[in-house]
TORVEX-533511 format. One line per field, with one value per residue (C-alpha): residue number from 1; residue in one letter; y, z, x. Coordinates in nm, 4 decimals. Example, Ala and Ser with C-alpha at 12.3 -4.5 7.8 and 13.67 -1.06 7.14 Angstrom:
2
num	1/2
residuo	a/s
yy	-0.4500/-0.1060
zz	0.7800/0.7140
xx	1.2300/1.3670
This chain:
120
num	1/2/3/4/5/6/7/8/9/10/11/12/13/14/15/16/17/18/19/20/21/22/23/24/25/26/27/28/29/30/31/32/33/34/35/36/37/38/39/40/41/42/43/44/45/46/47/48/49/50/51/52/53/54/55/56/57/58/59/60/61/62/63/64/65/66/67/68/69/70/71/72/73/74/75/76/77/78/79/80/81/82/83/84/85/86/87/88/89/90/91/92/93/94/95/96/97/98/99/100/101/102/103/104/105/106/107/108/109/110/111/112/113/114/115/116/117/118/119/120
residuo	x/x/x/x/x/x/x/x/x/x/x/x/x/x/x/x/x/x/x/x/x/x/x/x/x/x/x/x/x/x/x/x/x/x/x/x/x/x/x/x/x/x/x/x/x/x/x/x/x/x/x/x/x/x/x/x/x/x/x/x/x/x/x/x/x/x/x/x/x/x/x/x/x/x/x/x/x/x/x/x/x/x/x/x/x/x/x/x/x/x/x/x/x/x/x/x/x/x/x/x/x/x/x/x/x/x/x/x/x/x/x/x/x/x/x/x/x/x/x/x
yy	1.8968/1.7986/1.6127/1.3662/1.3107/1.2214/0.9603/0.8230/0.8156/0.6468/0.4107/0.2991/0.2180/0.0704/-0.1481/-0.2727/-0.3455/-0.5507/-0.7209/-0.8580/-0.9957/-1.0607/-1.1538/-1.0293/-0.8258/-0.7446/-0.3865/-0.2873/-0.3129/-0.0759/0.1713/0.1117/0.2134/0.5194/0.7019/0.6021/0.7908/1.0471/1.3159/1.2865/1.5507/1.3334/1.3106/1.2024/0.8663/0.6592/0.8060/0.8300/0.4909/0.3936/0.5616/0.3678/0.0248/0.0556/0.1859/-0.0787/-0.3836/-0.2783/-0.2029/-0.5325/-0.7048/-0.5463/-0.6213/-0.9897/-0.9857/-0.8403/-1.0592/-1.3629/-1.2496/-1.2681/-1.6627/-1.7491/-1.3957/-1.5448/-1.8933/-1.7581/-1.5029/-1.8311/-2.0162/-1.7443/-1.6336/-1.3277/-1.3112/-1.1645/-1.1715/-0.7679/-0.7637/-0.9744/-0.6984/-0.4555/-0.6479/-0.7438/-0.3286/-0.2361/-0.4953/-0.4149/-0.0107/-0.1087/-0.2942/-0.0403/0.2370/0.0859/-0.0190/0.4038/0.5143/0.2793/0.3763/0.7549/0.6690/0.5007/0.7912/1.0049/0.7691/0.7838/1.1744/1.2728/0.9387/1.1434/1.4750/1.3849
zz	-0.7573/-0.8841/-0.6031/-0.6361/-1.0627/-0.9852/-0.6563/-0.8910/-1.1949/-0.9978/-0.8060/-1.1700/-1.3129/-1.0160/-0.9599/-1.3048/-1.3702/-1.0347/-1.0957/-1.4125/-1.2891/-0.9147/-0.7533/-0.6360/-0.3235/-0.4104/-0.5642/-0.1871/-0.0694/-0.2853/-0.2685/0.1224/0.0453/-0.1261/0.0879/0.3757/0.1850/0.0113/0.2063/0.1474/0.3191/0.5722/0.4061/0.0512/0.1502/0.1230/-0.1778/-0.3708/-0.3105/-0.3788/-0.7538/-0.8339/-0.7286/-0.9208/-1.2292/-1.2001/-1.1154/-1.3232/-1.5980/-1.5710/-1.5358/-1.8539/-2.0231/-1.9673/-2.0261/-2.3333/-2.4779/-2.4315/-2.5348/-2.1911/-2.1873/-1.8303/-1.6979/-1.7692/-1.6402/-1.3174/-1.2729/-1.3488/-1.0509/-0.8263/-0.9249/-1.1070/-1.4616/-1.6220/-1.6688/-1.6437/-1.3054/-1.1757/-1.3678/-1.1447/-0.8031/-0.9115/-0.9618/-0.6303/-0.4643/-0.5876/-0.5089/-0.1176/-0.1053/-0.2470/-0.0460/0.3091/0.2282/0.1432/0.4401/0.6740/0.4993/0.5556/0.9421/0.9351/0.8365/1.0902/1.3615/1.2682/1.2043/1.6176/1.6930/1.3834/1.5828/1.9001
xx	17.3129/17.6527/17.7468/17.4219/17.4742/17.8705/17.7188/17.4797/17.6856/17.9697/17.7801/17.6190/17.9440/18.0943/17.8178/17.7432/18.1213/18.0833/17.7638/17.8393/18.1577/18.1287/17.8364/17.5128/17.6181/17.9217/17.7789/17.6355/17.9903/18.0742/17.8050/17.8042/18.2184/18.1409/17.8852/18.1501/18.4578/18.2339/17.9704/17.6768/17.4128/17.1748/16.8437/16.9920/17.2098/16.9308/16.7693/17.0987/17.1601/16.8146/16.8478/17.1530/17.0514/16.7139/16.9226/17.1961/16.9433/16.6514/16.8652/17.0426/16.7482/16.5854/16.8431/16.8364/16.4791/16.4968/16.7785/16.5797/16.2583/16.1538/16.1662/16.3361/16.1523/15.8044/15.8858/16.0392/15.7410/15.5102/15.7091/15.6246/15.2750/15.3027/15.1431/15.4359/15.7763/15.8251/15.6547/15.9677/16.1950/16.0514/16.0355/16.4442/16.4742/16.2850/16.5044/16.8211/16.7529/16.5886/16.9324/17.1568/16.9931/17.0304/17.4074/17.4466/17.2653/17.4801/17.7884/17.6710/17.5947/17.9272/18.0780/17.8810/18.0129/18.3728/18.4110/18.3898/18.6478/18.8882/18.8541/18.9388
C-alpha cells in the first residue's frame, strides 16, 4: 500500500511542477520515467498512473475554472457542445488520467522488457 501512496504522491508533484511550467506532455514523460525506474506490480501501472493524471489534470483544471468563475470553461464547453463548463473539467481530468495511465503502463512494460536484456 505504501508503494502506490509514494507513486501517486510523486507522480502528483512531479507532474504539477511540470505542467505549470512546461507543457502539456511533458508530465507523461515523467510518469512514463518513473514506472520505468520504479516497480510497479503488473495489474497496478495503469491504474496508478491513471490516479495521478486525473488528480494532476482535474485538479489543474478546477483550479482554473474556479479562478475565473468558470468564464473561458463555459465558452469553450459552448464551442464544443456541452452545456457546462464543469463537464469539460471532467473530460480535461479523464483525459489527462487515460494519458497518464498508458505512459505508466508502457514505462512498466518497458521495464519488463529491459530486466531479461540486464540479466543476461
Amino acid at each position: 500500500m505504501f508503494r502506490l501512496q509514494f507513486f501517486i504522491a510523486a507522480a502528483i508533484l512531479l507532474s504539477l511542477g511540470q505542467l505549470l511550467a512546461l507543457s502539456w506532455w511533458i508530465p507523461l514523460v515523467a510518469i512514463l520515467g518513473m514506472a520505468l525506474l520504479y516497480p510497479i506490480r503488473n495489474g497496478g501501472a495503469f491504474m496508478q498512473g491513471f490516479w495521478s493524471g486525473l488528480l494532476v489534470w482535474g485538479g489543474l483544471a478546477t483550479y482554473y475554472h474556479w479562478t475565473n468563475q468558470g468564464i473561458l470553461g463555459d465558452r469553450l464547453a459552448t464551442t464544443f457542445g456541452l452545456p457546462d463548463g464543469w463537464l469539460l473539467v471532467l473530460a480535461t481530468g479523464l483525459w489527462g488520467a487515460i494519458g497518464a495511465g498508458l505512459a505508466a503502463w508502457a514505462g512498466q512494460a518497458l521495464r519488463q522488457a529491459v530486466k531479461p536484456l540486464a540479466r543476461a
